[in-house]
C-alpha positions as CSV (number, residue, x, y, z in Angstrom):
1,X,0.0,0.0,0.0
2,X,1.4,3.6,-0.9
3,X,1.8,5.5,1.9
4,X,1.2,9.5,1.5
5,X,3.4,12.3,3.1
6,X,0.9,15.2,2.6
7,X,1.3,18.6,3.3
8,X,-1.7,20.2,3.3
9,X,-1.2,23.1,5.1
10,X,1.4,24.7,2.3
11,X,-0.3,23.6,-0.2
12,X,-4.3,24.9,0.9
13,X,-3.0,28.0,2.2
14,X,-2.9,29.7,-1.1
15,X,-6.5,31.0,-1.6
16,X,-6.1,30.0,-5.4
17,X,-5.4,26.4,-5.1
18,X,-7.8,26.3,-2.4
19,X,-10.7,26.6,-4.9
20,X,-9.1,24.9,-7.6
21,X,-9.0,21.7,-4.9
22,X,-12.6,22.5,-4.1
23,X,-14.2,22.4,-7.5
24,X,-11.7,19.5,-8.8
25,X,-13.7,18.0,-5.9
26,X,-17.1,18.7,-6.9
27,X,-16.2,17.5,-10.0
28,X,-13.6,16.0,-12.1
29,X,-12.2,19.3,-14.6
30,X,-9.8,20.1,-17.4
31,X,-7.0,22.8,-16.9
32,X,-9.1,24.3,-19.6
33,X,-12.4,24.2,-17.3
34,X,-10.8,25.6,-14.5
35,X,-8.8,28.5,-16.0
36,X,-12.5,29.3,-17.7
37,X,-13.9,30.3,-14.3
38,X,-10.7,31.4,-12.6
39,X,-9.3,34.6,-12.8
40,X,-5.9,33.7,-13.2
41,X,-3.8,32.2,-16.6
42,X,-4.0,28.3,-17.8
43,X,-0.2,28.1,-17.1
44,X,-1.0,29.4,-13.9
45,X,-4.0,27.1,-13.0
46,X,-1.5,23.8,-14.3
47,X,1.1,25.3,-11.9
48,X,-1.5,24.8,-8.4
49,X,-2.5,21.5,-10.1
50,X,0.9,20.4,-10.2
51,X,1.3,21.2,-6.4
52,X,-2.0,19.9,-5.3
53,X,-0.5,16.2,-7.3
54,X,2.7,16.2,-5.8
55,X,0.9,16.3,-2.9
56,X,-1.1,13.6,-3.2
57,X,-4.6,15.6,-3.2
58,X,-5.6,15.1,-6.8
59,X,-4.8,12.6,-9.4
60,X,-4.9,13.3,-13.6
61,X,-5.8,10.6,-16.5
62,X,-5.3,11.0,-19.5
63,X,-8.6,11.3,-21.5
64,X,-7.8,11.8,-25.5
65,X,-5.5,15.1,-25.9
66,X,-6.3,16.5,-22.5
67,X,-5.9,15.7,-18.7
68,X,-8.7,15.3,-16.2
69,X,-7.8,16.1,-12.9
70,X,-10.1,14.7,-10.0
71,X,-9.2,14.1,-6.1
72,X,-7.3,11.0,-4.8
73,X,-9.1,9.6,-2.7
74,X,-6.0,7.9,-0.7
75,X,-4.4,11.5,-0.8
76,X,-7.0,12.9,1.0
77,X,-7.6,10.3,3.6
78,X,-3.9,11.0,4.9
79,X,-4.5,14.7,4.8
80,X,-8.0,13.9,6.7
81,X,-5.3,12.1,9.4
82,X,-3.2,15.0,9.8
83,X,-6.4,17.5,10.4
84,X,-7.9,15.2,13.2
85,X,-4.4,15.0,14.9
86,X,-3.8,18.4,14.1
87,X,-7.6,19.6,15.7
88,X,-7.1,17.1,18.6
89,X,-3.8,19.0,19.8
90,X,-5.0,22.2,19.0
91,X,-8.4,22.0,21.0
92,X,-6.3,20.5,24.0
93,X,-4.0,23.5,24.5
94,X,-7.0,25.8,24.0
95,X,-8.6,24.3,27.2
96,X,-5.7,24.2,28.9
97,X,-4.9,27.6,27.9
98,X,-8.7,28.8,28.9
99,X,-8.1,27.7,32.6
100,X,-5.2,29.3,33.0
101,X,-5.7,32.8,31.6
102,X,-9.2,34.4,30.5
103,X,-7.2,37.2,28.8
104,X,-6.6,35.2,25.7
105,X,-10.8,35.4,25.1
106,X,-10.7,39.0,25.3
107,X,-7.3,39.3,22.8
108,X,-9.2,37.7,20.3
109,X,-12.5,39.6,20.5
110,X,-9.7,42.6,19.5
111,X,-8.9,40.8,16.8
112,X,-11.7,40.6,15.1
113,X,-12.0,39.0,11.1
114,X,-13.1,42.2,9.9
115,X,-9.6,43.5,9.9
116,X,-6.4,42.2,9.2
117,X,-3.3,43.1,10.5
118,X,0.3,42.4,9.8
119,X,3.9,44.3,9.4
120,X,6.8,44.0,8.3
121,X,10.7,45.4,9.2
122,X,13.1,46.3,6.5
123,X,16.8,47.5,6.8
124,X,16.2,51.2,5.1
125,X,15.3,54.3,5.7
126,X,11.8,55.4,6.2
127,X,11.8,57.5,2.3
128,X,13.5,54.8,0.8
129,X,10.9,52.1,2.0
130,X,8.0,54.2,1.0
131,X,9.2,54.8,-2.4
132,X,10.1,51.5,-3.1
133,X,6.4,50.0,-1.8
134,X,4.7,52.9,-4.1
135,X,6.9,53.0,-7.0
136,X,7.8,49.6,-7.3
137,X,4.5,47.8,-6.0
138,X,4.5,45.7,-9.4
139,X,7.7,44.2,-8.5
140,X,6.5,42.3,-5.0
141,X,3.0,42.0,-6.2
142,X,3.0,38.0,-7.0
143,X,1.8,38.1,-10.9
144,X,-0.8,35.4,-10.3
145,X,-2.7,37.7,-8.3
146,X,-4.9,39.3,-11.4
147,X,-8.6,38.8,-12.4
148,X,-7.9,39.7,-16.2
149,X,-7.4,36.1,-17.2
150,X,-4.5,37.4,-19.3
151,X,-0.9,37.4,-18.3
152,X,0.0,40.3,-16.5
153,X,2.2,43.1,-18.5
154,X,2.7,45.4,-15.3
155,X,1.2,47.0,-12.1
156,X,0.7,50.2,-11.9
157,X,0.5,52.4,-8.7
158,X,-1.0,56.3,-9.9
159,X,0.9,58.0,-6.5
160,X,-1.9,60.9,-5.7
161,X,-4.9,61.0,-3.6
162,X,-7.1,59.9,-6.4
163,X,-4.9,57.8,-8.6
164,X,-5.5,53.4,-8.7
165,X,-4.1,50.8,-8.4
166,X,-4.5,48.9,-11.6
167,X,-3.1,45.8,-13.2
168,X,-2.3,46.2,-17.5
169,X,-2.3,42.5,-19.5
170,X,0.0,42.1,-22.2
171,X,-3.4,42.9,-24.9
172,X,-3.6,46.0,-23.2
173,X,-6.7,45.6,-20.9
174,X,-7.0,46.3,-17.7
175,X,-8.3,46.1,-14.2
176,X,-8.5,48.8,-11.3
177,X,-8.9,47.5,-8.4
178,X,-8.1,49.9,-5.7
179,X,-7.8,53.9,-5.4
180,X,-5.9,56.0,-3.8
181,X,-7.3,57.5,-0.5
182,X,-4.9,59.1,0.9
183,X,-0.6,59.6,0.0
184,X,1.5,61.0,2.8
185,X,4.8,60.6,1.9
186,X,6.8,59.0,3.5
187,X,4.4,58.2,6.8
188,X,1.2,56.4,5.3
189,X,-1.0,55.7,2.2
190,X,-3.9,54.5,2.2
191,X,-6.1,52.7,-0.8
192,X,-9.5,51.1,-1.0
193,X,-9.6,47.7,-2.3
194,X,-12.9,46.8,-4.5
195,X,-12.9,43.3,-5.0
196,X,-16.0,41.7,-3.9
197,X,-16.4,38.0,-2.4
198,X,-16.1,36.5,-5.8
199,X,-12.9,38.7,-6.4
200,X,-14.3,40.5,-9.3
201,X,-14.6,44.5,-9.5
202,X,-16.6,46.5,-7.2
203,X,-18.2,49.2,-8.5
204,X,-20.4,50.7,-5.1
205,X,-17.5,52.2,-2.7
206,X,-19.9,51.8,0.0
207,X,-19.2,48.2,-0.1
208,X,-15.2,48.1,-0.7
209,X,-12.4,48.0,2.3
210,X,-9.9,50.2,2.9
211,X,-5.6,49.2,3.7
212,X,-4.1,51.2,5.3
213,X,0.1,50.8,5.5
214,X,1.6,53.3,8.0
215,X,5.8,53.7,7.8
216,X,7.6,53.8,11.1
217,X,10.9,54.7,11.4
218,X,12.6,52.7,14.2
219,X,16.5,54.1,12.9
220,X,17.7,56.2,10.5
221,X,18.4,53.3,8.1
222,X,15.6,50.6,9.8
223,X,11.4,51.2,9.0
224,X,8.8,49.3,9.7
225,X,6.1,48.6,7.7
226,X,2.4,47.8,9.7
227,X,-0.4,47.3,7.4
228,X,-4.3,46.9,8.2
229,X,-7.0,45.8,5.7
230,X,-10.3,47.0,7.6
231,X,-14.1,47.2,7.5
232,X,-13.5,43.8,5.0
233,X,-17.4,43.8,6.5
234,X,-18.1,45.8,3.9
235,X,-17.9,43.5,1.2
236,X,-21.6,41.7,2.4
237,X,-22.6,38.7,1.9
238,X,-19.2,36.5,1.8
239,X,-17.3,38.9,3.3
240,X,-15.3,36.1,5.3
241,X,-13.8,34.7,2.1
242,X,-12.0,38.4,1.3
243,X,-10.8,38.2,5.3
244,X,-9.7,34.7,4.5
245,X,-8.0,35.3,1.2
246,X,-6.0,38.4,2.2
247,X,-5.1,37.3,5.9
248,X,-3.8,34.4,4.7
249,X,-0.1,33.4,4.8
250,X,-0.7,33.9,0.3
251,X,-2.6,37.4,1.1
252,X,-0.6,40.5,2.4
253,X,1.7,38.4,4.5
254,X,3.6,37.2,1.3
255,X,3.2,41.0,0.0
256,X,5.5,41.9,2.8
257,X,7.8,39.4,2.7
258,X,8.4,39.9,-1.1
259,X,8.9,43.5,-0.5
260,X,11.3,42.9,2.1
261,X,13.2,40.5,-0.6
262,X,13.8,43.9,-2.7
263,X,16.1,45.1,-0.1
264,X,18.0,41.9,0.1
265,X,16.0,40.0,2.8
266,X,13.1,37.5,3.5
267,X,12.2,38.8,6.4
C-alpha cells in the first residue's frame, strides 16, 4: 500500500489552489475548465494542479488530448489524518490555555475578522521604503494575483490622492482594483480595495475595504512597515472569504515578505 506524506497546510494556504482543490472536488475538470472560471492564466491554474499532485490531493488521467484532474481519494484520507491529529492537539491547548488565563478570550475579541493586521521590518530608511512599496509595488506583487485572465504586463500604482491601483495584461486591458485615498509621503498611504467576495470589481464604494500601511521609522536606516486591511465587513454577503484570502499566509503576509526581498531579505 502507498503510503502518502501530505502537506496540506502549504499547499491549501494559497487562496487560489484552495478553490481549484474544491471544485476538482465537486467534479472532475480540465485545466481548460478551471482556468474558464478562474481569474488567473492556464499556465497558472496547471502550476496549483501540479502542487496539489505532488501532494497527493488530486490525481490526472489522460482522456484523448487532454488531462482530467479529480481528487485522490487515498491522498486525502492522509491529509483527513493530519487535520484530526492536528484539531485534537490544538483543541487541548486551548482548554488548557482557557483555565489558565481568561485574557486570551478577550485578545481575540480585539482581533476581530473584519480586519487584518500584519507588518513587516526592513533595513532602510523610512523615504526609501515608501518609495520603493509605491513606485515599485509591481515588483513584489505576486503576478498570479490578477482577475484579467491574461498574463499580467505590469502593475501600476497612480501615487496621488485619487490615482488606482490597476493591473495592464500584455493585450492592453486592464483592471483597477483599488484607489488611492490618501498619500502622505513618507508616513502612510492609504487605498481602497474593491474586490468583492467573488474577487471580481466593485463598482459601489460603499461596499469596498480600505488598507491602510503606516511607515515607522525605528532608525535612520531601519522602517517598519504595519499594514491593516479593515471594514473587510463591507464587502456583504461573503465577506469572510476576502478576510480569509487576504489574511492568509498567500494574502498581504507574502506582500510583505516579497517587498522585504527587494532590499535583500526575506524577512
Amino acid at each position: 500500500m502507498e503510503t502518502y506524506d501530505v502537506d496540506g497546510w502549504g499547499v491549501l494556504g494559497d487562496r487560489t489552489r484552495r478553490v481549484i482543490f474544491e471544485r476538482v472536488a465537486a467534479r472532475a475538470q480540465t485545466v481548460g475548465e478551471l482556468a474558464a472560471t478562474l481569474p488567473v492564466s492556464r499556465p497558472a491554474v496547471s502550476q496549483h494542479l501540479k502542487v496539489l499532485k505532488d501532494a497527493g490531493l488530486v490525481a490526472d488521467q489522460p482522456v484523448g488530448n487532454r488531462r482530467i484532474y479529480r481528487v485522490d481519494p487515498d491522498g486525502l484520507a492522509a491529509f483527513r489524518a493530519q487535520l484530526d491529529s492536528f484539531w485534537t492537539r490544538t483543541l487541548a491547548a486551548y482548554k488548557r490555555s482557557a483555565e489558565q488565563d481568561d485574557a486570551g478570550e478577550s485578545m481575540a475579541a480585539q482581533t476581530g475578522q473584519e480586519t487584518v493586521r500584519t507588518q513587516i521590518v526592513v533595513e532602510a530608511s523610512i523615504e526609501d521604503a515608501f518609495r520603493v512599496f509605491t513606485e515599485r509595488f509591481g515588483d513584489f506583487k505576486p503576478p498570479e494575483h490578477n482577475i484579467l485572465g491574461v498574463e499580467l504586463a505590469e502593475t501600476v500604482f497612480e501615487r496621488r490622492v485619487g490615482g488606482h491601483i490597476y493591473d495592464r495584461a500584455v493585450d492592453g486591458s486592464e483592471c483597477r482594483w483599488a484607489r488611492v485615498l490618501a498619500y502622505e509621503p513618507p508616513n502612510r498611504v492609504v487605498f481602497s480595495w474593491n474586490l468583492d467576495p467573488r474577487w471580481q470589481i466593485e463598482s459601489d464604494p460603499d461596499r469596498t475595504s480600505e488598507v491602510e500601511v503606516r511607515f515607522v521609522a525605528e532608525t535612520p536606516r531601519r522602517t517598519r512597515l504595519e499594514l491593516e486591511h479593515r471594514h473587510i465587513e463591507r464587502h456583504g454577503d461573503g465577506w469572510e472569504a476576502v478576510a480569509g484570502g487576504v489574511g492568509s499566509d498567500g494574502g498581504w503576509p507574502l506582500y510583505l515578505r516579497r517587498f522585504a526581498g527587494l532590499f535583500g531579505q526575506d524577512s
